[in-house]
DRENPA-3360 file (N, C-alpha, C; in nm, 2 decimals, always signed):
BEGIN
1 = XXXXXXXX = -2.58/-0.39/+0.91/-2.45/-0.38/+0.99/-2.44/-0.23/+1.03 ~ -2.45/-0.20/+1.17/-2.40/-0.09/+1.20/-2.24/-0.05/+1.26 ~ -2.19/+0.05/+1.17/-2.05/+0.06/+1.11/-1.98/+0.13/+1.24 ~ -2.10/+0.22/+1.29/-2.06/+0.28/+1.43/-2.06/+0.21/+1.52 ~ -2.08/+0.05/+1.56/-2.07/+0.06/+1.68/-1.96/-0.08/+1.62 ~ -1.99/-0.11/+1.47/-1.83/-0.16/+1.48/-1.71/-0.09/+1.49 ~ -1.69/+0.02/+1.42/-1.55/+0.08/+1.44/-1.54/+0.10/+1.61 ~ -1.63/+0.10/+1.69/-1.62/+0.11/+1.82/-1.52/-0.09/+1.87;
9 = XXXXXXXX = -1.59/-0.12/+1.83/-1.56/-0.26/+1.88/-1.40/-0.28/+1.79 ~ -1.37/-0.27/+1.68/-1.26/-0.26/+1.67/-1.14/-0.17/+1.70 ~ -1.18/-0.05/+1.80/-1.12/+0.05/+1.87/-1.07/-0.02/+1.97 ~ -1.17/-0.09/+2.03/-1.17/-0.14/+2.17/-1.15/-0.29/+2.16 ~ -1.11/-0.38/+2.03/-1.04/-0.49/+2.04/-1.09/-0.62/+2.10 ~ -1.27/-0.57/+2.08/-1.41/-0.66/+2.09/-1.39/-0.80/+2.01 ~ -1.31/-0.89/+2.05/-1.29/-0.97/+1.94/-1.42/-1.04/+1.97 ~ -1.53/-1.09/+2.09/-1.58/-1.13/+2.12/-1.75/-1.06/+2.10;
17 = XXXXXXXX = -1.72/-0.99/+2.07/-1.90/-0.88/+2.06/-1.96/-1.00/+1.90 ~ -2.06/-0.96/+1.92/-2.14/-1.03/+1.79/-2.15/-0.95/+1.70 ~ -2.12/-0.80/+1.68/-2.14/-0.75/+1.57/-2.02/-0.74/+1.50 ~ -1.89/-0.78/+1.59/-1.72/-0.79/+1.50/-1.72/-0.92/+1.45 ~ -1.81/-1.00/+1.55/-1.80/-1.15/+1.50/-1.87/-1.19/+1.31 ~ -1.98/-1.09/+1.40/-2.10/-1.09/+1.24/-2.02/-1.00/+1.10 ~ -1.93/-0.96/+1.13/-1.86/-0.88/+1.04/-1.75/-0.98/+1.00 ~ -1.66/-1.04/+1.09/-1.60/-1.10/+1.05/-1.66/-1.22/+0.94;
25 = XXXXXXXX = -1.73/-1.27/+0.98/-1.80/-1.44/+0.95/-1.91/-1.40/+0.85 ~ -1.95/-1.27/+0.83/-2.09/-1.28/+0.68/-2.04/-1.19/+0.65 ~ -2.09/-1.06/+0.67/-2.07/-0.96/+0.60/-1.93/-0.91/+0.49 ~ -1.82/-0.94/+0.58/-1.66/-0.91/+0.50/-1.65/-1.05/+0.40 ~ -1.67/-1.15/+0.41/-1.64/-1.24/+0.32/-1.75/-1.24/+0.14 ~ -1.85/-1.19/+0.19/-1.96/-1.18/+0.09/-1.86/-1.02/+0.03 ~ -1.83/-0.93/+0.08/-1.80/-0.82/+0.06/-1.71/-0.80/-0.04 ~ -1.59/-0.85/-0.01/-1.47/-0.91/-0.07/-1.47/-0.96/-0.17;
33 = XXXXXXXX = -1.56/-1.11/-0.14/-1.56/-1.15/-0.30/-1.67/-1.10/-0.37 ~ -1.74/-1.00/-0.35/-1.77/-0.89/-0.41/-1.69/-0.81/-0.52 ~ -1.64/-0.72/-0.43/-1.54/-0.62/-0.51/-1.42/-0.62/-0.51 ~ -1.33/-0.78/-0.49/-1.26/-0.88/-0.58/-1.28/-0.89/-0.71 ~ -1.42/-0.97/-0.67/-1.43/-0.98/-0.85/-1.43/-0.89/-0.92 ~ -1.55/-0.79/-0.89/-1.51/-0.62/-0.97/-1.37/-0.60/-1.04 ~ -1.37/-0.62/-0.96/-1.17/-0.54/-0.97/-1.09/-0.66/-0.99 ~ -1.10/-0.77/-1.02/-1.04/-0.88/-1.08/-1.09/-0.88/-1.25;
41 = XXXXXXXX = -1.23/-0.85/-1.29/-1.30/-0.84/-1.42/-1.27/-0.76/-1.52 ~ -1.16/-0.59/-1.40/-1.14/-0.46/-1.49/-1.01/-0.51/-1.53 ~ -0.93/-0.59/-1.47/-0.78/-0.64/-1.46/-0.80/-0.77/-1.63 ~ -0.86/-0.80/-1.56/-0.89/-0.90/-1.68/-0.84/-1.09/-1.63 ~ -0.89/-1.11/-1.51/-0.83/-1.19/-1.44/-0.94/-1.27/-1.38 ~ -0.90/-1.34/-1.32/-1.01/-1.45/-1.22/-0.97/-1.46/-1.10 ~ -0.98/-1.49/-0.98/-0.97/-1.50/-0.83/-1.02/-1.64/-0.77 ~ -0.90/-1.71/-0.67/-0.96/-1.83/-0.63/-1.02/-1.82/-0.49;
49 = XXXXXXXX = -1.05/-1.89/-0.44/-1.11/-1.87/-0.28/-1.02/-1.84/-0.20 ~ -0.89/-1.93/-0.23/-0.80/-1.87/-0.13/-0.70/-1.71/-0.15 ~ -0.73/-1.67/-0.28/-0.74/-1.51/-0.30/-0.80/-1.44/-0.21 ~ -0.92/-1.49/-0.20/-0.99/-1.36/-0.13/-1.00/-1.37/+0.04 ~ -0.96/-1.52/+0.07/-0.89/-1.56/+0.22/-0.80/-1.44/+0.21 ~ -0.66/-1.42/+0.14/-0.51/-1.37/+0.16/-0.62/-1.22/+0.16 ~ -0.66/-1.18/+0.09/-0.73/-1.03/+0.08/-0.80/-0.99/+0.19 ~ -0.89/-1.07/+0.21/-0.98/-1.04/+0.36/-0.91/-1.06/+0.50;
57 = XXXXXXXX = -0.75/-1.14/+0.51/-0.67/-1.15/+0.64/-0.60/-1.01/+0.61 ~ -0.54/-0.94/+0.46/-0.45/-0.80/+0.45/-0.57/-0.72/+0.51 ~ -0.72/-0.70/+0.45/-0.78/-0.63/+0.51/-0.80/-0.55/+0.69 ~ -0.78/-0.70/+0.71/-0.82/-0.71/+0.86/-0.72/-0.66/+0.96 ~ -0.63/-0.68/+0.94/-0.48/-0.65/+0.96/-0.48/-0.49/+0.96 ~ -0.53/-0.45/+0.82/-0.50/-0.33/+0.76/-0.59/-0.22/+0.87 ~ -0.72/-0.24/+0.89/-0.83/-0.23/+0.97/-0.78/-0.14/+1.10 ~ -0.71/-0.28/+1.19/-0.66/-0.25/+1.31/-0.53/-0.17/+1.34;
65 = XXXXXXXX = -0.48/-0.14/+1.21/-0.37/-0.10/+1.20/-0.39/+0.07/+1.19 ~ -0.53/+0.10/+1.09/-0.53/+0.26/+1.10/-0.67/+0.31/+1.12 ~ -0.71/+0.25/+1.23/-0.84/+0.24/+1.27/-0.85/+0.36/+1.36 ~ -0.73/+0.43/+1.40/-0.74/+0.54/+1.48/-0.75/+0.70/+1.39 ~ -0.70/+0.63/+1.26/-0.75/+0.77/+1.15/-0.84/+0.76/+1.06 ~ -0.95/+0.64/+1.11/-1.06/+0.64/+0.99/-1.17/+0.69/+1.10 ~ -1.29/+0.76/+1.04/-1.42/+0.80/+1.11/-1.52/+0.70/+1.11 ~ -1.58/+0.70/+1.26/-1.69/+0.60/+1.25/-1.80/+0.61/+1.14;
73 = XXXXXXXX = -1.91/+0.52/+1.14/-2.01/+0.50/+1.04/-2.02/+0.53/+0.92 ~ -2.07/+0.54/+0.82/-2.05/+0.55/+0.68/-1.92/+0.57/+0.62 ~ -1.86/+0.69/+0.67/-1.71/+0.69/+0.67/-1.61/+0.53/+0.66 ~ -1.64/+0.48/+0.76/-1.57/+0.35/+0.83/-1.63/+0.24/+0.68 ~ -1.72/+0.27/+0.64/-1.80/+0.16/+0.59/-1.74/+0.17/+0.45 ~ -1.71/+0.35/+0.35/-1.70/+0.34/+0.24/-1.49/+0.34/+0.27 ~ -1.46/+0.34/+0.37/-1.30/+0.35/+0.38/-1.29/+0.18/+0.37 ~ -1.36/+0.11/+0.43/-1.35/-0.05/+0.42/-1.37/-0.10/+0.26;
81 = XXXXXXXX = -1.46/-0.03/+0.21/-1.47/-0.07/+0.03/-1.35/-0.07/-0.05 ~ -1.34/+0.06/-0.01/-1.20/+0.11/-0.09/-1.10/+0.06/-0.05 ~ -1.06/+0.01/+0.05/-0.92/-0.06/+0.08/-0.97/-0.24/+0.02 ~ -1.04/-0.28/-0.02/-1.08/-0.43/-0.05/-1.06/-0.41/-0.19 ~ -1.08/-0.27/-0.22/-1.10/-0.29/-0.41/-0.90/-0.27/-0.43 ~ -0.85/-0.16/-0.33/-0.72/-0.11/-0.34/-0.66/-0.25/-0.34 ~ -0.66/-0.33/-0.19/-0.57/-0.43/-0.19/-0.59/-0.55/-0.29 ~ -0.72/-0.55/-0.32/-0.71/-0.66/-0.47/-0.62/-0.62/-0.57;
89 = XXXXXXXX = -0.67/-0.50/-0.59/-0.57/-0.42/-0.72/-0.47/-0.50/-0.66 ~ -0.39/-0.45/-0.56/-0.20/-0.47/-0.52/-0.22/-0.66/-0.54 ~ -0.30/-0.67/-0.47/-0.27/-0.86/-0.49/-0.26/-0.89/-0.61 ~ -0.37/-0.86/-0.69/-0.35/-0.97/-0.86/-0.22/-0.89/-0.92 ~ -0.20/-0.70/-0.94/-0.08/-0.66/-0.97/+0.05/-0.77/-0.93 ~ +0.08/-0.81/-0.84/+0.20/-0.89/-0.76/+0.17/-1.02/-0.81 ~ +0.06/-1.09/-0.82/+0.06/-1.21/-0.87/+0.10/-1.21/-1.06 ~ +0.00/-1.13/-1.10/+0.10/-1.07/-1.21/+0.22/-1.12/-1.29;
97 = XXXXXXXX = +0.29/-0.98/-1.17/+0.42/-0.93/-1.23/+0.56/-0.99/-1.20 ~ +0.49/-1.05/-1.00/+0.61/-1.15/-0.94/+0.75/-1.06/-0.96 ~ +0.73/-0.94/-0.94/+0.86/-0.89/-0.91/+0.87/-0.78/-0.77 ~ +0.83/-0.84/-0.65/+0.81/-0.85/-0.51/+0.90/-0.88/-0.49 ~ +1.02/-0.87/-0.36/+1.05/-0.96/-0.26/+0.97/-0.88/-0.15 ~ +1.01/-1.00/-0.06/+0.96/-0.93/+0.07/+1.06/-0.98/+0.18 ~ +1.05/-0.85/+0.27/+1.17/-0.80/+0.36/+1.10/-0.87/+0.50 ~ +1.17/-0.88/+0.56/+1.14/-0.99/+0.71/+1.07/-0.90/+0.79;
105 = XXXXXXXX = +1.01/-0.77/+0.78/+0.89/-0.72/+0.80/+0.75/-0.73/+0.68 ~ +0.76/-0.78/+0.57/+0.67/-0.80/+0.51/+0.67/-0.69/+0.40 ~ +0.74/-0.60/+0.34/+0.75/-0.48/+0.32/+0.78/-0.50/+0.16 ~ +0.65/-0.47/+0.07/+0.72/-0.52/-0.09/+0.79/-0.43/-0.14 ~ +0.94/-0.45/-0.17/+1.05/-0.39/-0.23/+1.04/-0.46/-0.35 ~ +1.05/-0.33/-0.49/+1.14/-0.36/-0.62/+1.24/-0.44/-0.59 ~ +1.28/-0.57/-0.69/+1.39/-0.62/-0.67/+1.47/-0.53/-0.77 ~ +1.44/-0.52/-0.88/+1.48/-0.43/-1.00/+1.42/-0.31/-1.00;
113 = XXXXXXXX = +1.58/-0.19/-0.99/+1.50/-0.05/-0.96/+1.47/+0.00/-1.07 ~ +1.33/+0.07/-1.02/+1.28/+0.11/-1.11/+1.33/+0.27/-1.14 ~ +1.35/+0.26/-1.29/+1.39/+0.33/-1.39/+1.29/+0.49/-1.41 ~ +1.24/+0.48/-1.34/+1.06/+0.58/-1.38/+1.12/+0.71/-1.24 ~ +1.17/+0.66/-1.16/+1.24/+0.79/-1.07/+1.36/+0.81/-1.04 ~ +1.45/+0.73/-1.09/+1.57/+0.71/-1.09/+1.63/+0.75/-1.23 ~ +1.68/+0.88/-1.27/+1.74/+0.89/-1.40/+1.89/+0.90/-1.42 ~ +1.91/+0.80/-1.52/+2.08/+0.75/-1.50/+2.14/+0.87/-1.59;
121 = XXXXXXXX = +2.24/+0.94/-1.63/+2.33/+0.93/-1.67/+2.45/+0.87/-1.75 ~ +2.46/+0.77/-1.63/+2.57/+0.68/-1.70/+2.48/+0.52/-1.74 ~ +2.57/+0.44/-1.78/+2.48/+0.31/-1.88/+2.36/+0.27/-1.73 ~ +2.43/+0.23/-1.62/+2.35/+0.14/-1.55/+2.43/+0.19/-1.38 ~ +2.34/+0.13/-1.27/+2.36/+0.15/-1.15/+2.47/+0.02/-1.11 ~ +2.60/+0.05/-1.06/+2.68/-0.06/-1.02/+2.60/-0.15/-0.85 ~ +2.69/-0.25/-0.82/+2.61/-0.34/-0.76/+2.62/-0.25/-0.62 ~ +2.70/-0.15/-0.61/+2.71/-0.11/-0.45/+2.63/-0.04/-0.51;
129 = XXXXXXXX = +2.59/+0.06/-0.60/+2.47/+0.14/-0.59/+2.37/+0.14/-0.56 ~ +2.33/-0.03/-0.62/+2.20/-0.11/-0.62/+2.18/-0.11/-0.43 ~ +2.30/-0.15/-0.41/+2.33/-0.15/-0.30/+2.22/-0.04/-0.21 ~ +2.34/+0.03/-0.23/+2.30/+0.19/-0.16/+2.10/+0.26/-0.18 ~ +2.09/+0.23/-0.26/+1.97/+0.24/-0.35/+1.84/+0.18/-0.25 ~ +1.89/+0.06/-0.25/+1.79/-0.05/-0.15/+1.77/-0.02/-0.01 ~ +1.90/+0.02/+0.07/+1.91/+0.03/+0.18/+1.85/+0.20/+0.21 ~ +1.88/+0.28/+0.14/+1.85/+0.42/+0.17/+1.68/+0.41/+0.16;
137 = XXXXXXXX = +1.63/+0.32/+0.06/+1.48/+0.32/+0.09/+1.37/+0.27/+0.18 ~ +1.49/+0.14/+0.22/+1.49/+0.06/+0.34/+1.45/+0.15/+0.45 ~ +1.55/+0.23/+0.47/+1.54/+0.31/+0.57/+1.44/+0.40/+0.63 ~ +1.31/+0.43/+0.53/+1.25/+0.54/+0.49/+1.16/+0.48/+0.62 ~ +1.08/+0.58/+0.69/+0.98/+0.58/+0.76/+0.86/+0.51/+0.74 ~ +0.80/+0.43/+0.82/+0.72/+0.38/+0.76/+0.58/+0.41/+0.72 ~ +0.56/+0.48/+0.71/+0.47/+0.59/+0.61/+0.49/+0.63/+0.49 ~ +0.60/+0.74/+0.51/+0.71/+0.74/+0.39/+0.72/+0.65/+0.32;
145 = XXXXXXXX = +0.77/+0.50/+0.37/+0.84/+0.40/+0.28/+0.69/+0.39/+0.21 ~ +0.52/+0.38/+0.23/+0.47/+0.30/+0.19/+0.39/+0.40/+0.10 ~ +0.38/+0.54/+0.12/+0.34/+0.61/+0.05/+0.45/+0.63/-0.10 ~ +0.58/+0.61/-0.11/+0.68/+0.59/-0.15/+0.64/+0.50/-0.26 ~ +0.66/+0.40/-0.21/+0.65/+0.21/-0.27/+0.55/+0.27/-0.38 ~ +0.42/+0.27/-0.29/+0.27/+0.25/-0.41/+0.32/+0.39/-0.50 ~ +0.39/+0.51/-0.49/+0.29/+0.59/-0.55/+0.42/+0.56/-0.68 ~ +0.58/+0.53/-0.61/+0.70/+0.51/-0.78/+0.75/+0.40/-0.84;
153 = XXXXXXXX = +0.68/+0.25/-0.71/+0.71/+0.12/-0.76/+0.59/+0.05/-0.79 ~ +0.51/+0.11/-0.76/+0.34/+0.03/-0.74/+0.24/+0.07/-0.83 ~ +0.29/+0.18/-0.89/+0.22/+0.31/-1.00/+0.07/+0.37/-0.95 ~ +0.02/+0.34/-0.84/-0.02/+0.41/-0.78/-0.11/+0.55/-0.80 ~ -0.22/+0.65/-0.76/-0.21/+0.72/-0.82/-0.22/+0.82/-0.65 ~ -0.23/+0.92/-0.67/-0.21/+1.01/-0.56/-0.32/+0.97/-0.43 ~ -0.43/+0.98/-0.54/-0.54/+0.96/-0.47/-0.64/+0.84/-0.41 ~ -0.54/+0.75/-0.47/-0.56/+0.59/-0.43/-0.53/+0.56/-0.31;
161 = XXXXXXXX = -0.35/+0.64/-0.33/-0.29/+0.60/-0.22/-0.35/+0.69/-0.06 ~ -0.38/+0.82/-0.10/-0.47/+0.88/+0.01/-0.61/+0.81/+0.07 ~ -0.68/+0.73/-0.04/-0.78/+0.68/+0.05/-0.71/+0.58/+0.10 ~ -0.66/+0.48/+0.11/-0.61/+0.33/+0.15/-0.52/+0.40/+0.32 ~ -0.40/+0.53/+0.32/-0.38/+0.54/+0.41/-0.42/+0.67/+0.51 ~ -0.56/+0.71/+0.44/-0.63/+0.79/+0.54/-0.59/+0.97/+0.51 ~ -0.52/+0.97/+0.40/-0.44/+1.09/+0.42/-0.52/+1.20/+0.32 ~ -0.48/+1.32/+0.30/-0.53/+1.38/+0.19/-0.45/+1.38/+0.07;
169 = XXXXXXXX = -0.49/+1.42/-0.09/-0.43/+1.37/-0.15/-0.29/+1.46/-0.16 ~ -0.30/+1.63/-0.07/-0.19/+1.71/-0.07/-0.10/+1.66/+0.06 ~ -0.13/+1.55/+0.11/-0.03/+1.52/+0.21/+0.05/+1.39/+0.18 ~ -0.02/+1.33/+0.09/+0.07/+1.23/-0.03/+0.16/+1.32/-0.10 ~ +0.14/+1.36/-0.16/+0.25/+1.40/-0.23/+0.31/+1.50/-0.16 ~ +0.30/+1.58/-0.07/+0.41/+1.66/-0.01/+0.47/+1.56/+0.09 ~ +0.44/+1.44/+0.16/+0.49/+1.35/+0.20/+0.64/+1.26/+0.06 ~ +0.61/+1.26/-0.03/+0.68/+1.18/-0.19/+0.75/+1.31/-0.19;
177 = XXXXXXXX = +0.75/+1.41/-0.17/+0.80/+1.58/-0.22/+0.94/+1.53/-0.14 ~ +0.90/+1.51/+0.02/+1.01/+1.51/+0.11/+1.14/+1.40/+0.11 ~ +1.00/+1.26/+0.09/+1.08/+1.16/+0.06/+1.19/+1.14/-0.03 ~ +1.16/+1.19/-0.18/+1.24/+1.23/-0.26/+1.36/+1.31/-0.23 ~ +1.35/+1.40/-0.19/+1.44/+1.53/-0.15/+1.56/+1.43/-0.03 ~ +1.50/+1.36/+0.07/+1.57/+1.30/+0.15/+1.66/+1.17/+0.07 ~ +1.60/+1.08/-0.03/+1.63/+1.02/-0.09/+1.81/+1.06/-0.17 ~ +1.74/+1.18/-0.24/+1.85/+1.24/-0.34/+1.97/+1.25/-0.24;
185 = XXXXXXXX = +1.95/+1.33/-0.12/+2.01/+1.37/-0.06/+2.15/+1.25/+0.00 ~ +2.09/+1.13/+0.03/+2.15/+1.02/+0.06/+2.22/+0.96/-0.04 ~ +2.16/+0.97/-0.19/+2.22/+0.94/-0.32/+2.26/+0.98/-0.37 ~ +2.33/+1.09/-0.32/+2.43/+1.17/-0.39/+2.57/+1.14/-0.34 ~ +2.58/+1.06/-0.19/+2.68/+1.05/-0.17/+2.79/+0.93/-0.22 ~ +2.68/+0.87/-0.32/+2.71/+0.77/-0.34/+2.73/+0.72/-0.52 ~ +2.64/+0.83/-0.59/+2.63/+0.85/-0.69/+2.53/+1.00/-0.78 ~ +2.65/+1.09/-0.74/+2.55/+1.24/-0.77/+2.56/+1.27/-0.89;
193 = XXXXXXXX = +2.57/+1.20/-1.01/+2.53/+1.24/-1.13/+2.39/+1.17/-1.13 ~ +2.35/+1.08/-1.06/+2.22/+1.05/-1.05/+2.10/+1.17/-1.00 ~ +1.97/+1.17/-1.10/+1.88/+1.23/-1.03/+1.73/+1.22/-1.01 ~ +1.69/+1.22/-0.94/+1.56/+1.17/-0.92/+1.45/+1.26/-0.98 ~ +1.33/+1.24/-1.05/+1.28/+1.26/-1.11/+1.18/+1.39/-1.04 ~ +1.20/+1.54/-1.07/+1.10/+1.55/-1.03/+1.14/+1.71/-0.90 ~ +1.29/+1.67/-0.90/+1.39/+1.74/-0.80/+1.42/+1.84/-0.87 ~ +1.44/+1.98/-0.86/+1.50/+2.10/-0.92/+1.68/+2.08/-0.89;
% end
């Protein structure tokens, strides 16, 4: 498989070329349930066929989506490994834990906020806080929101989340530096004995 003149054909939206085709139809499905299973074995889990269907359609999706910040050929080739091992991780995680909803953009939100950056003060967060809490995150950019999600609800680690969305691992976290900071900022109006973890 040459990786350069696929990331060309997925640039250019070749749904018809034989080497996108050959990628879609042999190569990615052998791939997948490759290092699925890997990464299903470290978890301590099993994977069904239609697992690695839901994995290889996030993939592909994922693909087209940041295909203008990944580099052709080898590059292209070990950034595709690593987002199949990443998004397994997040699939069996979610299958799991089943504490997902998902927002009419697709977007996995904590239903229950998580405790790990949010430090209470008082016993618990009232329902408008919860409130407030949800929607101020809602709001976040969408970069932000997803660098966000994986690195304080998805546990994530800096540099996970840098290969999966192209970034470095100092622009993850100075990206989570700001998001935080904007965050507090919004939640103070609402409940400023609260503080987020991590904020001077």
């Amino acid at each position: 498989m040459d990786f350069n003149d696929l990331y060309h054909c997925f640039k250019k939206e070749s749904f018809n070329d034989p080497i996108l085709k050959s990628f879609l139809h042999h190569w990615l499905p052998k791939k997948v349930r490759y290092l699925a299973n890997e990464t299903a074995a470290t978890m301590g889990t099993k994977l069904r066929n239609d697992d690695y269907e839901e994995i290889t359609g996030q993939l592909i999706l994922l693909v087209f989506e940041k295909i203008d910040k990944i580099e052709p050929g080898i590059p292209f080739r070990s950034w595709i490994c690593q987002a199949i091992k990443f998004l397994a991780k997040n699939f069996i995680r979610k299958k799991k834990e089943a504490l997902v909803d998902t927002t009419e953009n697709n977007n996995p939100i904590f239903i229950e906020k998580d405790k790990e950056y949010i430090n209470s003060k008082n016993s618990s967060l009232t329902d408008r806080q919860q409130e407030k809490l949800y929607d101020a995150i809602q709001s976040l950019p969408s970069n932000s929101y997803r660098a966000f999600i994986l690195k304080y609800d998805e546990g994530y680690s800096s540099k996970e989340i840098a290969n999966l969305l192209g970034w470095t691992v100092s622009q993850v976290d100075q990206r989570n530096h700001k998001t935080k900071k904007k965050l507090q900022a919004v939640l103070n109006k609402y409940f400023p004995d609260y503080k987020i973890k991590g904020l001077s």
